[in-house]
Steps between C-alpha positions, in 0.01 A plus 500: 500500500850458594377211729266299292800539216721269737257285569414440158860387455537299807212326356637456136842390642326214705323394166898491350401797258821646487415722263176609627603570874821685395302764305271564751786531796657708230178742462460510912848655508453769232207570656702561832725712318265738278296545836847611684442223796770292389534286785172417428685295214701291734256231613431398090926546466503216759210287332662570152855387665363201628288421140872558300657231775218261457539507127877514541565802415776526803694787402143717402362410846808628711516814260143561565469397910831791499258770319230461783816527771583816340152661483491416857855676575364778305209565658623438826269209565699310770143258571529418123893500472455228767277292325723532146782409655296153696423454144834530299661306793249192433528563124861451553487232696271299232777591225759327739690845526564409860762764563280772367195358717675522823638886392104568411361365816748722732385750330118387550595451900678822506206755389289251706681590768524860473097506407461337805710767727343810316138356615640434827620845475167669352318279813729676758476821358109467523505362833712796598262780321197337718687494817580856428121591407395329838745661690406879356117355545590434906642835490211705331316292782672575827553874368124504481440362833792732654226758321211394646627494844667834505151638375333300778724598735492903392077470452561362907706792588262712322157379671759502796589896450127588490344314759783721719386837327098385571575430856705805549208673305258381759696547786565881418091578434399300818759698710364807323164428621592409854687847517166693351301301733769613763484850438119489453467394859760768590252789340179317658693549849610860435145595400367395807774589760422879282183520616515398818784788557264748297250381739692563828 
């Protein structure tokens, strides 16, 4: 609603209805205000600045274009703060308050400026929190392989362990049955040399 308000005036005030376009910039910023988004009422502040200028109204339009910079201050909009103050500066600059044009358009390069290093800022910041997630990603990764060799190399050991314990196994029941065998033979022999001395 807020929207089609401003365009409604932009349209009025490029028709020269002063009137007409003033009222309904007017009822886009109330509007802002009862909703409690009042930097929503900046962008008609501008259009109504501009509208008082064109109709020379010069000392309305710089009021007004200063009541959108401080909504912006107050709301700590530095995007829109940026664009007010591109605004005033050219506003200014129409009015032939050249002094006050070049004070407005510091200001403009200045918050340009320190937008600008606060992204740069935000983009290192993000760069750095990825590095860091890849980095604790490669970890998590080699810890898992250092996991998945040790349990290799223990399941190894293990088969390793038993094969050991199966030969030993082996080894101990075949040398028990070569030593039954053994002794077997030994009572076979005994029987018979015992008869043949029974015999004599």
């Amino acid at each position: 609603r807020i929207n089609i308000l401003n365009n409604l005036g932009l349209i009025e005030s490029s028709n020269d209805n002063f009137q007409e376009a003033k009222e309904y910039f007017d009822e886009a910023i109330q509007l802002a205000k009862d909703a409690k988004i009042s930097f929503l009422a900046i962008e008609p502040y501008i259009n109504l600045a501009w509208h008082l200028y064109y109709f020379e109204r010069d000392k309305q339009a710089i009021e007004t274009m200063l009541k959108a910079l401080e909504i912006a201050k107050k709301n700590k909009r530095k995007e829109l703060e940026k664009i007010v103050y591109r605004q005033l500066a050219d506003l200014h600059y129409e009015l032939e308050n050249y002094d006050l044009a070049y004070e407005t358009q510091q200001k403009y390069i200045k918050i340009s400026e320190n937008l600008l290093n606060e992204e740069k800022l935000t983009i290192i910041g993000d760069l750095e929190r990825t590095s860091n997630k890849q980095h604790i990603a490669e970890l998590k990764k080699e810890k898992l392989t250092l996991e998945n060799r040790t349990l290799i190399l223990t399941s190894l050991i293990l088969v390793l362990f038993l094969g050991i314990v199966i030969i030993y196994l082996i080894n101990r029941i075949t040398q028990r049955k070569q030593r039954r065998i053994f002794f077997d033979k030994i009572d076979d022999l005994m029987e018979e040399h015992k008869d043949k001395i029974f015999v004599a």
